[in-house]
C-alpha positions in Angstrom: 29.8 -38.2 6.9 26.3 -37.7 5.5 26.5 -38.6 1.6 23.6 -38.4 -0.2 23.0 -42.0 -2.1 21.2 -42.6 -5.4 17.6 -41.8 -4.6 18.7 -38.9 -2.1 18.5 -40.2 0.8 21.1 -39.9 3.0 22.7 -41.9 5.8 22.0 -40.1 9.1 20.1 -36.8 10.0 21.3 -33.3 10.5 23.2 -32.3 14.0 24.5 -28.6 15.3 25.5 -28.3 18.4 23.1 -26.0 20.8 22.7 -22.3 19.9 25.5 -20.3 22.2 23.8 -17.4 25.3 26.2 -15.2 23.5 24.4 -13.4 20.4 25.3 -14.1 16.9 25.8 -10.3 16.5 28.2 -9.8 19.8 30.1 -12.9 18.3 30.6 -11.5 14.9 31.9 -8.1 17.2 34.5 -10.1 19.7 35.9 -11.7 16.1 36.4 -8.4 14.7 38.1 -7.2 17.4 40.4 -10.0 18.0 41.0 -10.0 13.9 42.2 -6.4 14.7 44.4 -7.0 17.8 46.1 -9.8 16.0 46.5 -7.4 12.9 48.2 -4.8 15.0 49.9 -7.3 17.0 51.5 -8.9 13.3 52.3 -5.7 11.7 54.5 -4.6 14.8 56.2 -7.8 14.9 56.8 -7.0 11.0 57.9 -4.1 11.8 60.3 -5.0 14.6 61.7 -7.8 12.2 62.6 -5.9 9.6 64.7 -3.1 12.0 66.2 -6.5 13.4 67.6 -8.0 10.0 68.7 -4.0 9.1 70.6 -3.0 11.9 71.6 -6.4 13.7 72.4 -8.8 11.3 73.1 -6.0 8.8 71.2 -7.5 5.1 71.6 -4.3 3.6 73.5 -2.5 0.5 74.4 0.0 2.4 75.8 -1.1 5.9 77.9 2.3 6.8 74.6 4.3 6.7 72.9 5.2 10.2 69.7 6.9 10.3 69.0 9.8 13.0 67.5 8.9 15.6 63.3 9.0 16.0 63.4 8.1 12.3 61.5 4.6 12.8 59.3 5.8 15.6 58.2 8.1 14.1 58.1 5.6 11.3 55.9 3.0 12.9 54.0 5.9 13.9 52.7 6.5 10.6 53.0 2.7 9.4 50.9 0.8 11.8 47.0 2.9 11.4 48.1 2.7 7.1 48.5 -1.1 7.3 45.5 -1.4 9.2 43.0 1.2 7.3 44.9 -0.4 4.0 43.6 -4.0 5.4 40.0 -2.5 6.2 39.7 -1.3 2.1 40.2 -4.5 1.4 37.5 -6.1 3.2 39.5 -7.8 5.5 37.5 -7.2 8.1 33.9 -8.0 6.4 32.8 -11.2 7.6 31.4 -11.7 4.3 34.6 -13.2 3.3 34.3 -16.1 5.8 37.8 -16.0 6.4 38.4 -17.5 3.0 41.5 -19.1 2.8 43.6 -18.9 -0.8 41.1 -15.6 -1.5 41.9 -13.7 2.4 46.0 -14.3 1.5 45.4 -12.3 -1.7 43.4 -9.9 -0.5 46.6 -9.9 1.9 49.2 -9.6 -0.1 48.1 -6.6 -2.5 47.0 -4.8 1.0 50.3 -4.8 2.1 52.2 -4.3 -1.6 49.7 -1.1 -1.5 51.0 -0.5 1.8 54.8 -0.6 0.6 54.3 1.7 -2.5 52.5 3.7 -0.6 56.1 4.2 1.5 57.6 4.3 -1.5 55.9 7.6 -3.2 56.1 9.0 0.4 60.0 7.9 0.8 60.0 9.8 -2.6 58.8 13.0 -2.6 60.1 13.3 1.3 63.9 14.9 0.8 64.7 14.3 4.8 62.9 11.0 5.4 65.1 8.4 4.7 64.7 4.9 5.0 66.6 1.4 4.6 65.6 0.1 1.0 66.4 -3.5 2.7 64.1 -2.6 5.8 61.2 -1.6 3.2 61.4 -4.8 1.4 62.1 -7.2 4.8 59.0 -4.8 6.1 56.7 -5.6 2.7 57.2 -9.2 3.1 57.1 -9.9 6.5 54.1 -7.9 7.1 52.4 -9.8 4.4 53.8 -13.2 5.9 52.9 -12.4 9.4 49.1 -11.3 9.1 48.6 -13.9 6.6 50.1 -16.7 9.2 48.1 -14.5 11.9 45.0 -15.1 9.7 45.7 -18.9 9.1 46.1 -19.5 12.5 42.5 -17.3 13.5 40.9 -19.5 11.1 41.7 -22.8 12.8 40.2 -21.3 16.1 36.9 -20.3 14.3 36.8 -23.8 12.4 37.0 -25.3 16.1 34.5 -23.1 17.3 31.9 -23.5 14.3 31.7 -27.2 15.6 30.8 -26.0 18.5 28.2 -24.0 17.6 29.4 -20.6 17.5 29.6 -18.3 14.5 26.8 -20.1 12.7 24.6 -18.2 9.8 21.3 -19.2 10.2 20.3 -20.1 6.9 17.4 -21.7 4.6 17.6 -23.9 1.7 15.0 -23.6 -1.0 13.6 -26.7 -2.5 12.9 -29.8 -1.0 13.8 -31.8 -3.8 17.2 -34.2 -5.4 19.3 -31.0 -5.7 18.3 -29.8 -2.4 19.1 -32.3 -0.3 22.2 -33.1 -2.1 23.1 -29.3 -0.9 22.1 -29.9 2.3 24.0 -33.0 3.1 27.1 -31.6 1.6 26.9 -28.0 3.5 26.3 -30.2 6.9 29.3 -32.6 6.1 31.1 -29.4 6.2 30.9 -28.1 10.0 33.4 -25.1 9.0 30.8 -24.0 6.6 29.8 -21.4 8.8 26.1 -22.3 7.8 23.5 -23.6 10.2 20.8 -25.2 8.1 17.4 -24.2 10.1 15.2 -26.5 7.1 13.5 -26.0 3.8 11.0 -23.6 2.4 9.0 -26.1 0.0 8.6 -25.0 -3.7 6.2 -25.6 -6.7 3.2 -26.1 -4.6 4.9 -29.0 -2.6 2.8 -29.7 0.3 4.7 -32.2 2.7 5.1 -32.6 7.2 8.6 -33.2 7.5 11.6 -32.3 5.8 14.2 -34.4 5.0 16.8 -35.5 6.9 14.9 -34.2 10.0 14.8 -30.9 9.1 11.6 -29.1 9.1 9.6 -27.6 6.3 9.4 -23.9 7.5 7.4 -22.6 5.2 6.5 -22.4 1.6 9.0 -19.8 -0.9 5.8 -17.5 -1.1 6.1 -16.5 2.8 10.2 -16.3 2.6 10.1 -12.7 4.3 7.9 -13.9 7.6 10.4 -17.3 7.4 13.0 -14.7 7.6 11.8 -12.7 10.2 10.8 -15.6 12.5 13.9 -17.2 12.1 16.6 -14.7 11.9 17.8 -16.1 8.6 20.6 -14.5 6.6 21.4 -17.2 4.2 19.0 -17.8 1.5 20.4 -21.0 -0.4 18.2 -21.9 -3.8 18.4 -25.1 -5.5 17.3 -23.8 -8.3 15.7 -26.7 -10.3 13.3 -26.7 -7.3 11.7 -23.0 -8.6 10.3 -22.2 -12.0 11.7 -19.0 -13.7 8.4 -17.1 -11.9 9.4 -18.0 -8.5 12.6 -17.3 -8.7 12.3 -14.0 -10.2 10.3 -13.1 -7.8 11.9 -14.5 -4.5 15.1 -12.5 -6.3 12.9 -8.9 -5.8 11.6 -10.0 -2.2 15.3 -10.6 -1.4 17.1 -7.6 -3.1 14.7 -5.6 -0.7 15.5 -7.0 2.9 19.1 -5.8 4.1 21.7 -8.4 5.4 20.0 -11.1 3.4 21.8 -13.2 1.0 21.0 -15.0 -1.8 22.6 -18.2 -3.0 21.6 -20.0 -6.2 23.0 -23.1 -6.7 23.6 -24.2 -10.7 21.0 -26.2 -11.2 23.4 -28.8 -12.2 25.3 -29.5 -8.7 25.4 -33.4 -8.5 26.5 -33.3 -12.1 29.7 -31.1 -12.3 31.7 -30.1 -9.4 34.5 -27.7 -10.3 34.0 -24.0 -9.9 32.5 -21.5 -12.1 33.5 -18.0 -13.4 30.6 -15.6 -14.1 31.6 -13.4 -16.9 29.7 -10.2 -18.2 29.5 -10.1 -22.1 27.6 -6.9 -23.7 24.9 -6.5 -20.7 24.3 -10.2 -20.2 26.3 -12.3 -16.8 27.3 -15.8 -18.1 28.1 -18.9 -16.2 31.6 -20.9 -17.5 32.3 -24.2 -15.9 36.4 -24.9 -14.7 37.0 -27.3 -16.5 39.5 -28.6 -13.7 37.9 -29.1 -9.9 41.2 -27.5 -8.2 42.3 -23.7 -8.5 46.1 -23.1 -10.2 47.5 -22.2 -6.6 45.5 -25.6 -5.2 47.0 -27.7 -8.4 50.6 -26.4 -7.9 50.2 -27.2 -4.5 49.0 -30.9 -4.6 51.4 -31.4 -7.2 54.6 -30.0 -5.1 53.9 -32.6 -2.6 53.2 -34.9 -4.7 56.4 -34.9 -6.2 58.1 -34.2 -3.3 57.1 -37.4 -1.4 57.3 -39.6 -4.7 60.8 -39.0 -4.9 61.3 -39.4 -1.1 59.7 -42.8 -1.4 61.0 -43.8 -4.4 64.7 -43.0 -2.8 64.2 -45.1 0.0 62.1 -48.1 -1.8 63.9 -48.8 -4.2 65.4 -52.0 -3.3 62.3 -53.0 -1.6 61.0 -52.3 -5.8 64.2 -55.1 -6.6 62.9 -57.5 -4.1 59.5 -57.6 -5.5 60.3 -57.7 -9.1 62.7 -60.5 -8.6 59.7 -62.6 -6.2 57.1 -62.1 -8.6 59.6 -63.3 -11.8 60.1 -66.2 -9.6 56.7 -67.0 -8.5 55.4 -67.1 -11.7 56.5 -66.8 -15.8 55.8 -63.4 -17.1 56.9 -59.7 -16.6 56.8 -58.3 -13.5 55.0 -55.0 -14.3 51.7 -55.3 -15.0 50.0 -52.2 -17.0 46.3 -51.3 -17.0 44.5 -49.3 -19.1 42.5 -46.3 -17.1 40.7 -43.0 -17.2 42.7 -39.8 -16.2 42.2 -36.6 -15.9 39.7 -35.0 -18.1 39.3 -38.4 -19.3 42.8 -38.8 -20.7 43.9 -42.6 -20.8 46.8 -43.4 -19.5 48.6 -46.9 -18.2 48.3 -47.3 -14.6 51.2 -49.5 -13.7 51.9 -52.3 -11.0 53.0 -55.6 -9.5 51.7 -58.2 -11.4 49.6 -60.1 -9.4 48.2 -62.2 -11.6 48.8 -65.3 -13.6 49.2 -64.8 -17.4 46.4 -67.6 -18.8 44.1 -65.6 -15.9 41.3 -65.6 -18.5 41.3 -69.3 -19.3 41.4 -70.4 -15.8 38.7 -67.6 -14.7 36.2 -69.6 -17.9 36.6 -72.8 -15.4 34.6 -70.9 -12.5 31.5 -69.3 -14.5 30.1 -67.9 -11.8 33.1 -65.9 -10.1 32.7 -64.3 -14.1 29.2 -63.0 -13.3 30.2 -61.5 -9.9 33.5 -59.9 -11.7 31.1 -58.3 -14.4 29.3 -56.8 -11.6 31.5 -55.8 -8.7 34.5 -55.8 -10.7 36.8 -57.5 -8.2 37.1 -60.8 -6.6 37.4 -61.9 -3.1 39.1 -65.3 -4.2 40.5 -64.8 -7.3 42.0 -67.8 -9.0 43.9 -65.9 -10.8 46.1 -64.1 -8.2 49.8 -66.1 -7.9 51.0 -66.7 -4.3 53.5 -63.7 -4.2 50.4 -61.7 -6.2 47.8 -62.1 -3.1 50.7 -61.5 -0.1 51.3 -58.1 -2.3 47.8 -57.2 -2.3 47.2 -57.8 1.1 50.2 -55.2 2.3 49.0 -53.1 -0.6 52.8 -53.3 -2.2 51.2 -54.1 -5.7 50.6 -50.4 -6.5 54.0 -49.4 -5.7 55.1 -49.0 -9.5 52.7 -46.1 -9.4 54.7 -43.8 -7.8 56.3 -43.2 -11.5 52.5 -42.7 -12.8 52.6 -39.6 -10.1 56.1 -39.1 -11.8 54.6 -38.7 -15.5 51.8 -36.8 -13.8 49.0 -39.3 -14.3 47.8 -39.6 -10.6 48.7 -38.4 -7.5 49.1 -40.3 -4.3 45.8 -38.8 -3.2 42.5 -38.8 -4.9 39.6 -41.0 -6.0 40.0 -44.5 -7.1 40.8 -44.6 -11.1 38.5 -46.5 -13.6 38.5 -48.1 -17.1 36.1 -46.8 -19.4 33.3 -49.3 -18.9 33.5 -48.8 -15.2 32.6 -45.5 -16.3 29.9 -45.8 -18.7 28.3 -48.5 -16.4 29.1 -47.3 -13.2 29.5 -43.9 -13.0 26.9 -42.2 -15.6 27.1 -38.3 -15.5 29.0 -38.8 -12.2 32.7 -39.7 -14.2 32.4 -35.9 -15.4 33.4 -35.2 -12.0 35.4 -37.8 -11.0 37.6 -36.9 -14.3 38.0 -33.5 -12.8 41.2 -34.4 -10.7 44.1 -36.9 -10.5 43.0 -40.7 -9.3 45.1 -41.3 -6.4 46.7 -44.3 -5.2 45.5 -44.0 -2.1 42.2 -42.0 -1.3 39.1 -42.0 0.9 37.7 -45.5 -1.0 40.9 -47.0 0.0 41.0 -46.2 3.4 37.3 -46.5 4.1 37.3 -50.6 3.3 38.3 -50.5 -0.2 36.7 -53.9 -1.4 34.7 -55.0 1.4 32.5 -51.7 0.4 30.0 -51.5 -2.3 30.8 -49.5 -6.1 27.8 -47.2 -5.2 29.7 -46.2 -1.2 32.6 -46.1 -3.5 31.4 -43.2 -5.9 29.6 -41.4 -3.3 33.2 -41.5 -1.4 34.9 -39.9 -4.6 32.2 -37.3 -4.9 32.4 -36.7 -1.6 36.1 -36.0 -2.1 36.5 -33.9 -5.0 33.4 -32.0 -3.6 35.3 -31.4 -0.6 38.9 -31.0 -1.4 41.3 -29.4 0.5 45.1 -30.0 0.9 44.4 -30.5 4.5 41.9 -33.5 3.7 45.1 -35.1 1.6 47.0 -34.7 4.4 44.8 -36.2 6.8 44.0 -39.2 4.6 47.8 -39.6 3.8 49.2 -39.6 7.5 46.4 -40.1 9.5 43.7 -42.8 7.6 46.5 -44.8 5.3 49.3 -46.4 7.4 46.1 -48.0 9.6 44.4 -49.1 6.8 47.0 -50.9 5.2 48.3 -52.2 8.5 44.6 -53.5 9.0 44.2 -54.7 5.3 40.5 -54.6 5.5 39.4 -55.1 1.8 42.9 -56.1 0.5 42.4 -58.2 -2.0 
């Protein structure tokens, strides 16, 4: 994981794999083709499907109804080359849409909803063509269903095959400075990109050997059509506070000239926010709005499905390991046994985060015996030996059982169980800067990449650069992974518990 860290540095350099014997041209063609066989091979299965639930198990309105024979030959005749051109109009085949996830399913579905009105007008004004109305709609969704899964799947395989080096847009970053390299890390933490960062062309006169993170300087902006031509490039990626309004104008007309060459201008304000943007045109004149949230509506509903779904999973089979610890903590020490904090949320929304108490109540007056444990609280804002943690309080932060009672803060929709670490509001002013505008973008989770990475025995600045690192590079996959995979080691481990 390559995170950039305050001066822009970043941890390690740069790595692809070696270029593949096979052209990136011939690649792109074998993908195309297979994209089309698996097309075909999903809209036949669709089709076969929907005759199955019609005229075996019999879902229909109309069960007594038989259609002549040769009707859905014929049929699939006609259906199978209008799915496929119908999939074609909608760029579904342009590799310009990277296979793009959320964006590829909708393209999807209103290809094949144009496909089933398209039956439906023909159905129509056809007096001896008759079809089932239950095989049209069965057809409709399982053809959407099918390619869609087909398309999931054919994604995975191109993911495993970026990291190996295939399928790779050579591509240029413009800029050598903050913004740049910020881009660069993040693009080259991101193996299913599909980029392959070749180096920098330096801007505003900068005249320097070596690039950073051992990527060469190629060139200078004012030679951009030779770097092209010498390097094959097709992505040109701008960080755009690296180019005055001159320069960029004017790499903008070399650009718009060469064919096959894209152009990609970053904000200008990158490290700062991290949710999308929506360009809208008002009168004659394209303007940039910032999301104010970092996740799309489909990503939010989503994350907050599961969410909800494994909070009341847990909470249905915890709940008299909740008892237990409420009764062990009222024993332990005089006090309640919920303790509530007062946090950041999303968009910057306070809310109390609750848990075990783990603390004494008089914490502050014995804390003012140990004045140098204050210091290093002021700074780091935790404490390996904390005198103030009971006996039952330190056992429950060591198995991580403290921040149980936070399951009803998913509940209330204050976090969820995945995302960055939450903060108080000095924590934010102090720590964070401009960086909490991001972090108060999403949820805080209780458990997230900070938490699973170390959690206390790493430093607050690894922390925030894990946080960005995560809301840059969200994904319901990444939750996943860090919910199954990173968290039941980590709190077996309890490296940093406490």
């Amino acid at each position: 994981m390559n995170i950039p860290s305050a001066d822009g540095t970043v941890s390690q350099a740069i790595q692809y794999p070696a270029i593949p014997a096979l052209s990136l041209k011939n690649q792109r063609r074998h993908l195309k083709l297979w994209l089309l066989c698996t097309d075909i091979l999903a809209v036949a299965w669709a089709f076969q499907f929907a005759v199955w639930i019609r005229f075996v198990i019999k879902l229909t309105v109309a069960p007594e109804y038989v259609p002549p024979s040769g009707v859905y030959p014929i049929l699939f005749a006609l259906v199978l080359p209008l799915w496929i051109l119908l999939l074609l109009l909608f760029n579904l085949y342009s590799l310009k849409i990277k296979l793009g996830g959320i964006a590829e399913y909708k393209r999807i579905f209103n290809a094949s909803s144009t496909g089933a009105m398209v039956l439906v007008l023909l159905l129509f004004f056809s007096r001896h063509f008759v079809v089932s109305r239950s095989w049209l709609v069965s057809f409709w969704l399982l053809s959407f269903f099918l390619i869609a899964l087909s398309r999931f799947i054919n994604r995975r395989v191109v993911y495993s095959l970026r990291k190996k080096g295939f399928m790779l847009t050579p591509a240029v970053i413009v800029g050598i400075n903050r913004e740049a390299v910020a881009l660069a890390s993040d693009l080259s933490d991101w193996p299913v990109s599909g980029l392959r960062l070749l180096g920098f062309a330096s801007g505003n006169g900068e005249q320097i050997q070596n690039g950073p993170m051992n990527l060469p300087i190629l060139g200078a902006v004012g030679e951009i059509r030779r770097l092209i031509a010498a390097h094959g490039i097709e992505d040109v990626i701008v960080a755009v506070t690296a180019l005055s309004n001159e320069e960029l104008l004017k790499l903008g007309e070399e650009l718009n000239a060469i064919p096959n060459v894209n152009l990609r201008i970053s904000s200008g304000l990158y490290e700062l926010f991290t949710t999308g943007v929506t360009v809208r045109t008002v009168g004659t004149v394209p303007l940039v709005s910032l999301n104010k949230m970092r996740l799309e509506p489909i990503e939010a509903f989503i994350k907050r499905t599961m969410d909800l779904v494994l909070t009341f999973c847990l909470l249905f089979l915890a709940w008299p390991i909740f008892l237990i610890i409420a009764l062990l903590v009222k024993l332990d020490s005089p006090g309640p046994a919920i303790h509530r904090h007062k946090v950041l949320g999303i968009s910057g929304r306070q809310f109390d985060a609750f848990k075990f108490r783990t603390m004494f109540l008089n914490g502050d007056e014995i804390l003012r015996d140990h004045p140098e444990l204050v210091q290093k609280l002021q700074t780091e804002y935790k404490l390996k030996n904390d005198p103030r943690v009971t006996r039952v309080g330190r056992w429950l932060r060591k198995l991580s059982l403290d921040e149980l009672p936070q399951l009803f803060n998913i509940i209330l929709g204050n976090m969820s169980l995945v995302g960055p670490r939450f903060i108080t509001t000095v924590e934010a002013e102090k720590k964070y800067g401009h960086q909490r505008l991001n972090l108060l973008t999403v949820r805080p989770g209780i458990t997230g990449l900070w938490q699973v990475s170390g959690r206390s025995d790493i430093s607050y600045e690894e922390r925030i650069r894990l946080d960005m690192y995560y809301i840059r590079n969200y994904s319901i996959w990444l939750d996943l992974q860090i919910l199954f995979v990173q968290t039941p080691p980590a709190v077996l481990k309890k490296r940093g518990a406490y």
